[in-house]
C-alpha positions as CSV (number, residue, x, y, z in Angstrom):
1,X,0.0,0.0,0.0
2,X,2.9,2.3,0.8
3,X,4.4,2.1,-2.4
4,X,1.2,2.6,-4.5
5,X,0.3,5.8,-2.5
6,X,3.9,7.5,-2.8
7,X,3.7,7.4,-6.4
8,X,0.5,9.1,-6.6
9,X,1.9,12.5,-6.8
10,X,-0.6,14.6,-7.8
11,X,-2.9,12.5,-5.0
12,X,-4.9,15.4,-3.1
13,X,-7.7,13.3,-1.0
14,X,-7.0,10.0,1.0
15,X,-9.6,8.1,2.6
16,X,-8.3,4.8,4.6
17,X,-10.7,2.1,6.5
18,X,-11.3,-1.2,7.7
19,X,-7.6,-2.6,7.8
20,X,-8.5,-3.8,11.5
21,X,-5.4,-6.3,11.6
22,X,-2.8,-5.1,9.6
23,X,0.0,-3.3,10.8
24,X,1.2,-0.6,8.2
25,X,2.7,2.8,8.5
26,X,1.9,6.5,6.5
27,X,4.8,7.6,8.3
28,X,6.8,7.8,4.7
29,X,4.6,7.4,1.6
30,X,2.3,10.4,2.0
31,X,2.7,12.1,-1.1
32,X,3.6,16.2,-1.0
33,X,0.0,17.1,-3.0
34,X,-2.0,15.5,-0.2
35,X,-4.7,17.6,1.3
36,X,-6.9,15.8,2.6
37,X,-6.6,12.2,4.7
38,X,-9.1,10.5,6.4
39,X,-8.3,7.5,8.6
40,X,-11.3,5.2,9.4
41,X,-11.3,1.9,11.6
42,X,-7.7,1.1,11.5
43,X,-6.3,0.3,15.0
44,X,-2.6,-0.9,14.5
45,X,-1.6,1.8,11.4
46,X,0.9,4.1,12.5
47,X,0.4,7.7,11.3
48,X,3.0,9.5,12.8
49,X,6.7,7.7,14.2
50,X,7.4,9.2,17.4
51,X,10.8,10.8,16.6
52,X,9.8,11.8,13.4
53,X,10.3,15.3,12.8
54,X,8.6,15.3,9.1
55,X,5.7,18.2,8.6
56,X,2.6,17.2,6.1
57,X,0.9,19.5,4.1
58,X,-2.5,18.6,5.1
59,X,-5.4,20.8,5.4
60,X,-8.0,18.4,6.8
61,X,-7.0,15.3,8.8
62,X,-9.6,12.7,10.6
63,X,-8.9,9.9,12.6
64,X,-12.1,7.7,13.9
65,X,-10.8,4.3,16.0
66,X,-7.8,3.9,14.5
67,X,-3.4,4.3,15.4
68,X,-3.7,2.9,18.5
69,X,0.5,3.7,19.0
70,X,-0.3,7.0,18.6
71,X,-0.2,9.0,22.3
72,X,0.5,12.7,21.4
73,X,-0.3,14.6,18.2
74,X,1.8,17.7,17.8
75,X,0.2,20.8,15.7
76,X,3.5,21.2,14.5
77,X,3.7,18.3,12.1
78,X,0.9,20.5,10.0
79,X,1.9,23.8,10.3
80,X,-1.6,24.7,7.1
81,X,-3.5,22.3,8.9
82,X,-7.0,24.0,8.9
83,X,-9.5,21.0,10.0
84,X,-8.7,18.4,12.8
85,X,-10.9,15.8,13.8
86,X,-9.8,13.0,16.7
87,X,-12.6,10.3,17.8
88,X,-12.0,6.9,19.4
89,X,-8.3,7.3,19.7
90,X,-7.9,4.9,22.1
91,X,-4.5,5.8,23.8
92,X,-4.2,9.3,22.6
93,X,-2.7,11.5,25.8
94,X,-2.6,14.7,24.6
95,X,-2.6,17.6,21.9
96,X,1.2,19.6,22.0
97,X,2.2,22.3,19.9
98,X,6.0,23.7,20.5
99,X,6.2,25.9,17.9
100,X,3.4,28.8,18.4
101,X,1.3,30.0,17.1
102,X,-0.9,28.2,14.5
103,X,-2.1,30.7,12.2
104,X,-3.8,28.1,10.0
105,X,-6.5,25.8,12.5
106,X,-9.8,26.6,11.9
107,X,-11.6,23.4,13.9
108,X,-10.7,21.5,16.3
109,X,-12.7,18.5,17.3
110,X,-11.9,15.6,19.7
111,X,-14.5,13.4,21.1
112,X,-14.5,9.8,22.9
113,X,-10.7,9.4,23.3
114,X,-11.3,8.3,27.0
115,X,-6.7,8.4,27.9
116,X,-7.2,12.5,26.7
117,X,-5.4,14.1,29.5
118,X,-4.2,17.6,28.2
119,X,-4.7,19.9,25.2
120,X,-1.4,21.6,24.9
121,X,-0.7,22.6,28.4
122,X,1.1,25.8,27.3
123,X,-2.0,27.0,26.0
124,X,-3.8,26.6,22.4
125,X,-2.1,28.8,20.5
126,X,-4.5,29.5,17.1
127,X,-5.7,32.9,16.6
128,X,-8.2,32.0,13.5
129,X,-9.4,29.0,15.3
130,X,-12.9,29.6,15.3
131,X,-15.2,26.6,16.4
132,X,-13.3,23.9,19.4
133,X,-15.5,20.8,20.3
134,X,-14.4,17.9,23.0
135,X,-16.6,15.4,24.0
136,X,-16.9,12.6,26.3
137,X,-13.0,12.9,27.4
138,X,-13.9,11.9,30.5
139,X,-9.9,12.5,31.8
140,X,-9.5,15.3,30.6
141,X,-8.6,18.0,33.5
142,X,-8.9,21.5,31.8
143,X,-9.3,23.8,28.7
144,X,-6.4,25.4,27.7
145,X,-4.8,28.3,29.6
146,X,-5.2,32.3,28.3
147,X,-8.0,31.6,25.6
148,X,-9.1,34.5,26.4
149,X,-6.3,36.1,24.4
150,X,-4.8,32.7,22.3
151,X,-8.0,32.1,20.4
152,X,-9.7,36.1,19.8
153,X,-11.9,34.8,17.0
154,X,-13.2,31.5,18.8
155,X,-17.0,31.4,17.8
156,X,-18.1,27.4,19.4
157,X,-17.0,26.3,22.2
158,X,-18.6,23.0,22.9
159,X,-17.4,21.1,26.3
160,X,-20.1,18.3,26.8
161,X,-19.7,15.1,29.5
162,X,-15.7,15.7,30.4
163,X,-16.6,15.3,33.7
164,X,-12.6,16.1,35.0
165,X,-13.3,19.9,33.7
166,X,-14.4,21.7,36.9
167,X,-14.1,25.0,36.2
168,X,-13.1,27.2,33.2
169,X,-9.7,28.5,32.4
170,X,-8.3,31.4,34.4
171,X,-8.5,34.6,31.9
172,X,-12.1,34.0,30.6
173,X,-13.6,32.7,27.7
174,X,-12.9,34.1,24.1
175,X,-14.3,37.9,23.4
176,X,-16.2,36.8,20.5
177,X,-17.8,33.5,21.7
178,X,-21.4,33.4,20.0
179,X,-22.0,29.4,20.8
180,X,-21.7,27.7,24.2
181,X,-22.4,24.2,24.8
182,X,-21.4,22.9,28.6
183,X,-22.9,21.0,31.1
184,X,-24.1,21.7,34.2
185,X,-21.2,21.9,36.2
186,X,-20.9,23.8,39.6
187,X,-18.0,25.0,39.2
188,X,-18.0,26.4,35.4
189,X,-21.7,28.1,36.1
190,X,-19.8,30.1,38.8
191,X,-17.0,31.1,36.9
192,X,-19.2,31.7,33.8
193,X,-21.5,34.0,36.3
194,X,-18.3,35.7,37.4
195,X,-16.9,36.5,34.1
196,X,-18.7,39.5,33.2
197,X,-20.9,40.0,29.9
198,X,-20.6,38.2,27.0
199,X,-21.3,40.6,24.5
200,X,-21.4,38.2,21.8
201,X,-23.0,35.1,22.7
202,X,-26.3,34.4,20.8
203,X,-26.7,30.6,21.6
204,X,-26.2,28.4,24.8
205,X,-26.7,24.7,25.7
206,X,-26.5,23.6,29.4
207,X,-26.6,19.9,29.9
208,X,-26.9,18.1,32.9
209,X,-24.3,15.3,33.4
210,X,-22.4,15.3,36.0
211,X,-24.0,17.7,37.6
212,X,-25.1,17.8,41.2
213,X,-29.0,17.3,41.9
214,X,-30.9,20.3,41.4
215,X,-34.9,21.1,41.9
216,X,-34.7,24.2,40.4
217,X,-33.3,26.1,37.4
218,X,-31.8,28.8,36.9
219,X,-30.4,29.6,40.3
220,X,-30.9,32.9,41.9
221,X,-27.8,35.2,39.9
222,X,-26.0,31.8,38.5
223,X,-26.7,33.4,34.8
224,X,-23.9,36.1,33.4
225,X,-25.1,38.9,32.1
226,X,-26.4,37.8,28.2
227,X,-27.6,40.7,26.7
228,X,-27.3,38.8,22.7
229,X,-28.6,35.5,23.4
230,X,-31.2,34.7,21.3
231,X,-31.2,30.6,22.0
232,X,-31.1,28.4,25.6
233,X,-31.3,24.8,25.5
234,X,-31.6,23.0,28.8
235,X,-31.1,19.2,28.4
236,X,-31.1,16.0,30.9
237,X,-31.1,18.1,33.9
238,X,-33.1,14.7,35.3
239,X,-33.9,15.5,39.0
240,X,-35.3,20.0,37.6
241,X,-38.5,19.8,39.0
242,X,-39.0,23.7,38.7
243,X,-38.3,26.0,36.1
244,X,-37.6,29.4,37.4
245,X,-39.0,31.7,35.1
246,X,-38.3,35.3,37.1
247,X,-34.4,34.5,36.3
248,X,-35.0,33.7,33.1
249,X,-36.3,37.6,32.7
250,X,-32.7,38.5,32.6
251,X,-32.7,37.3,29.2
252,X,-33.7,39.9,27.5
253,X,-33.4,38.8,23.9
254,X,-34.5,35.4,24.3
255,X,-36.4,34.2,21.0
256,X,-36.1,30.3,21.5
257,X,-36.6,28.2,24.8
258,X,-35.7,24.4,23.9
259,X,-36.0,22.1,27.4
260,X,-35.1,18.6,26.5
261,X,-35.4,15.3,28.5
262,X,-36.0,16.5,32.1
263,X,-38.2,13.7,33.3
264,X,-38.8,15.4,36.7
265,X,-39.7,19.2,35.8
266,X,-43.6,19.6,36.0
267,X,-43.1,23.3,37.8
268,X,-42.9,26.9,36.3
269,X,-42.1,29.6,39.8
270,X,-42.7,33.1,39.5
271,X,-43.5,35.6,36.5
272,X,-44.4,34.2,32.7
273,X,-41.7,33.8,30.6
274,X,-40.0,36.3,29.0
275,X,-42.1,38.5,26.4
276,X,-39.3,38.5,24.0
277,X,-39.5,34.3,23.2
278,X,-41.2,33.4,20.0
279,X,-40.9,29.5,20.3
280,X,-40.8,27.2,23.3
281,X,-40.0,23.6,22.6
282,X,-40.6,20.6,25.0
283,X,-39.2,17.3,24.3
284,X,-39.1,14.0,26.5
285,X,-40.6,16.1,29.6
286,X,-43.4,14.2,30.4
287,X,-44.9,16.0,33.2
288,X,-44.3,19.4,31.9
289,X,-45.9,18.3,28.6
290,X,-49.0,17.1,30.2
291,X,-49.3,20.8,31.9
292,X,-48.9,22.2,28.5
293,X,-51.3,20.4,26.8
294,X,-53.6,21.0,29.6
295,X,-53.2,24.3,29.8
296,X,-52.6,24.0,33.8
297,X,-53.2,27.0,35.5
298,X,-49.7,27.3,36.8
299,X,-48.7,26.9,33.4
300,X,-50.4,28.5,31.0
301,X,-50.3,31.7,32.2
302,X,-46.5,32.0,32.0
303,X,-46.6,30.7,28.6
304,X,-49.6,31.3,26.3
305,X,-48.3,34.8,24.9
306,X,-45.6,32.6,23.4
307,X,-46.6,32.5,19.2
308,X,-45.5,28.8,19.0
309,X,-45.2,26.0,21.4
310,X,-44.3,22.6,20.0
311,X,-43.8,19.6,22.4
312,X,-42.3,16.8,21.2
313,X,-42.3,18.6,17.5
314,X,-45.5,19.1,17.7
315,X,-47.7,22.8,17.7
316,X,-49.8,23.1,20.6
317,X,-50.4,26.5,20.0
């Protein structure tokens, strides 16, 4: 295989799967027009020899289950690298970059490699990075340090179920964040409430693993100051038996309220809902959905100036 793909020299996409047994390495047959490799179910190939100081010219790389030997990926083996994508990497350690910054990393996405421990500890430095996703890295300890001022045009951040990630970074989040995705974690709703406004942020997703039991939502100040966001998505927050709709006033450009799989909320406390929401949609909330549909008169009040309500996809009103 080596020695077909080195003589493809004008070769500017790879895709590589299902070699479950046989023990191969890229390492040295890559040819220089590659831009794109994709590396699919292939546990024993070795991408990338450990003392190897070779630099590809990728622009997209993906690796789903596959190079078991391989514990560190250094950003400096691609210094045009634009599109990174790392899922079920079973003994991956850690992301490292020695040679900052990396003007060329657009997306960064890393999701079920369970031995993640660090992404480069020195901080991630790509100032046209724009969306960074890690999911279900369940040893992973921390963001990187100073994003804040390493990634200025960082739109998506996406942190869901790494449990080991207590708190965000010291510094703050990025100036120009318009998506958060997180979960419900004690100590990152804190530091998010102690961070100031967030000018920018338009969309946010709070899910609930890992989280501590809680009866109601949100808690009295726990919410920054959002005076952009337009979306909120509450999801598996399973023991919310109260919504509390007084904090949720703060909001004040709230179009869309999505509440998703919070078998225990049945509750709504305080004022209606915020007169700015346009759609409210209630999915896998059983007793909530029954209030709705009922029109409960602890309910309905708080919602019925909403223009659409849809539970479980379908209008109600």
């Amino acid at each position: 295989m080596e020695s077909i793909i080195h003589h493809l020299t004008s070769l500017q996409e790879i895709r590589i799967a299902g070699f479950l047994s046989v023990v191969s390495s890229l390492a040295n047959c890559l040819p220089k027009s590659l831009q794109k490799l994709e590396i699919k179910n292939c546990r024993k190939l070795e991408f990338l020899e450990q003392q190897q100081q070779q630099k590809y010219d990728l622009v997209e790389l993906r690796i789903y289950s596959s190079c078991d030997s391989l514990a560190s990926l250094s950003l400096d083996a691609f210094p045009i690298l634009k599109n990174l994508e790392i899922g079920y990497c079973a003994n991956l350690e850690s992301i490292s970059m020695s040679e900052p910054p990396h003007n060329a990393l657009q997306s960064l996405t890393i999701y079920e490699c369970l031995k993640l421990v660090s992404l480069t500890k020195e901080g991630l430095a790509a100032p046209n990075l724009t969306h960074l996703h890690v999911k279900f890295c369940k040893t992973l300890e921390a963001l990187p340090p100073n994003m804040d001022t390493l990634l200025p045009n960082l739109q998506s951040l996406d942190v869901e179920y790494c449990r080991g990630i207590s708190r965000f970074p010291k510094g703050g989040l990025p100036p120009n964040l318009k998506s958060l995705c997180m979960n419900r974690n004690e100590g990152q709703l804190k530091g998010l409430s102690s961070m100031g406004k967030f000018e920018a942020l338009t969309h946010l997703v709070i899910h609930g693993f890992g989280s501590r039991r809680v009866k109601s939502f949100p808690e009295v100040g726990l919410l920054p100051h959002l005076p952009s966001l337009t979306t909120l998505e509450i999801i598996r927050l399973v023991d919310l038996e109260t919504l509390d709709c007084n904090e949720l006033h703060r909001l004040t450009s709230l179009q869309q309220l999505h509440i998703k799989c919070c078998l225990e909320l049945e509750n709504m406390a305080g004022e209606k809902l915020p007169s700015s929401l346009l759609l409210l949609q209630i999915e896998e909330c059983p007793l909530l959905e029954k209030g709705c549909k009922n029109k409960h008169q602890d309910i309905w009040p708080k919602i019925c100036h909403i223009p659409t309500i849809k539970v479980n996809s379908k209008q109600i009103f």
